[in-house]
C-alpha positions as CSV (number, residue, x, y, z in Angstrom):
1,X,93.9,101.6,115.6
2,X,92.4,104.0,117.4
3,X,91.1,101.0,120.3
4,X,94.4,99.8,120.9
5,X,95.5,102.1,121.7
6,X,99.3,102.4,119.9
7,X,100.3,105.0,118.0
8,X,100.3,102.8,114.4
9,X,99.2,98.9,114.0
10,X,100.7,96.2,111.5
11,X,98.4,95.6,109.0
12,X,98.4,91.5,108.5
13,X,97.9,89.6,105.2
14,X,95.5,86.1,105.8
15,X,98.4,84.0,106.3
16,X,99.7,86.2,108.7
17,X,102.5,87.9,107.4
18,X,103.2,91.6,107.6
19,X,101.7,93.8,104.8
20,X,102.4,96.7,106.2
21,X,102.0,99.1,109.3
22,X,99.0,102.3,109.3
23,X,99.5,104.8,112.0
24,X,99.0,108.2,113.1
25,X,100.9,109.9,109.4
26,X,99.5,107.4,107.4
27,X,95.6,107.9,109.2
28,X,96.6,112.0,108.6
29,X,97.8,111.5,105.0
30,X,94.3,109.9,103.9
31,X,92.5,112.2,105.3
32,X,94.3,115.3,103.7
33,X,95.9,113.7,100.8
34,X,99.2,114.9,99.3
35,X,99.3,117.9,101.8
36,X,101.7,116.9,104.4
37,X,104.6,115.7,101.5
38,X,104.0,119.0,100.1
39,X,103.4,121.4,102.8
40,X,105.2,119.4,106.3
41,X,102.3,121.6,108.1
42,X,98.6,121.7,108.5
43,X,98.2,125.7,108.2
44,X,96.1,125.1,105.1
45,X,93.3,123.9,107.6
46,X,91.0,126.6,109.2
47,X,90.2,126.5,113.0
48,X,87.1,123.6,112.1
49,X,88.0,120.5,110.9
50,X,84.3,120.1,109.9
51,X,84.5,121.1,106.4
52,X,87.6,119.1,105.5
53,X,86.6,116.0,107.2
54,X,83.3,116.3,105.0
55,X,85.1,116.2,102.2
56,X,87.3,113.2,102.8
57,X,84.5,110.9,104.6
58,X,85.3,108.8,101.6
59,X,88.7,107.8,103.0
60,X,86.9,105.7,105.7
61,X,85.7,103.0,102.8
62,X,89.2,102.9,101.1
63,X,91.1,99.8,101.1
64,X,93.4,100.5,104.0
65,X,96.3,99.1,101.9
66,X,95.7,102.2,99.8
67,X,97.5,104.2,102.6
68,X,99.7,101.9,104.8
69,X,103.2,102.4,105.0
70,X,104.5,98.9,103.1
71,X,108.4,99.5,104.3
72,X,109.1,96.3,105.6
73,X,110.0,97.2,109.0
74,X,110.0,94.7,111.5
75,X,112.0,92.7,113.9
76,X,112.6,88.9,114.4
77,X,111.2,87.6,118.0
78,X,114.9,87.2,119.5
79,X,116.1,90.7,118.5
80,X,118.4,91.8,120.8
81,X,118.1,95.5,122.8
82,X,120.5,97.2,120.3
83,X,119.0,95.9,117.4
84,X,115.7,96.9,117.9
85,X,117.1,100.4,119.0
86,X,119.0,100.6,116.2
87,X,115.6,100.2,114.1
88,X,113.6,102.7,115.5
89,X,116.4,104.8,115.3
90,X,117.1,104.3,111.7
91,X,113.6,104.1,110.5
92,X,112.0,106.4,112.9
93,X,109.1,104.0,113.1
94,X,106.7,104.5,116.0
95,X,105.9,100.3,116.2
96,X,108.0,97.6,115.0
97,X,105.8,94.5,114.1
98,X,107.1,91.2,115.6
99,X,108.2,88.2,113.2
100,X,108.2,84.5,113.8
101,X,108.1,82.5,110.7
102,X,106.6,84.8,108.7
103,X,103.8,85.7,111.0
104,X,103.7,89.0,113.1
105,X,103.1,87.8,116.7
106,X,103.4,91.2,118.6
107,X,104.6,94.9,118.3
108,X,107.0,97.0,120.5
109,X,106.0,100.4,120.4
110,X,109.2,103.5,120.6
111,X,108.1,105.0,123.4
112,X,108.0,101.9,125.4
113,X,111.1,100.5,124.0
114,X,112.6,103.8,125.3
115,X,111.2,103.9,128.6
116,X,112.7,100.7,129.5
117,X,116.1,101.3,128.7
118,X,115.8,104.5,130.3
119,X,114.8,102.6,133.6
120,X,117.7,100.3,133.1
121,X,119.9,103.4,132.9
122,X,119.0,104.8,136.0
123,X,118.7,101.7,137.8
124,X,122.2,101.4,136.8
125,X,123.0,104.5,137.8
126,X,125.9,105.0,141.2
């Protein structure tokens, strides 16, 4: 995840399909388990990181399908403008994975989604 560069990745069974999506919460909830359900904050952690990370190097080895977010959220490769909107909106997801028959073939993150209809706003624009 973190060499792509996106904010969260589809995580892709062996024949392709969409198993789920690990991002940015999902990276944050493994390494400080059952916190951010509990708390919604990070004020538990003291100014170093150090000591916490120690204590969850584990999380690296761990199956990442112990932490992926498995909501089936994705959208078909001929979605149309609104419908994709509509999904981020509704599901607040940061990428939607990309279906063709079955097999994720791309993601669209939110923010570039968003950028692009705000460019076709203002090129619209009087």
């Amino acid at each position: 995840m973190a060499d792509s560069g996106l904010p969260a990745v589809p995580v892709v069974k062996h024949d392709g399909g969409l198993a789920g999506v690990f991002g940015e919460g999902e990276f944050m909830e493994a390494l400080f388990p059952g916190y951010f359900g509990q708390l919604r904050s990070a004020s538990f952690v003291r100014k170093s990181l150090d000591e916490a990370l120690e204590k969850r190097a584990g999380c690296a080895s761990e199956p990442i399908s112990r932490h992926m977010f498995t909501e089936h959220v994705e959208v078909p490769s001929d979605a149309s403008d609104s419908q994709i909107a509509e999904t981020f909106l509704h599901h607040r997801s940061l990428v939607l994975p990309v279906c063709e028959d079955g097999r994720v073939v791309g993601v669209i993150t939110r923010h570039d989604f968003f950028r692009r209809l705000a460019e076709l706003v203002l090129d619209a624009a009087p």
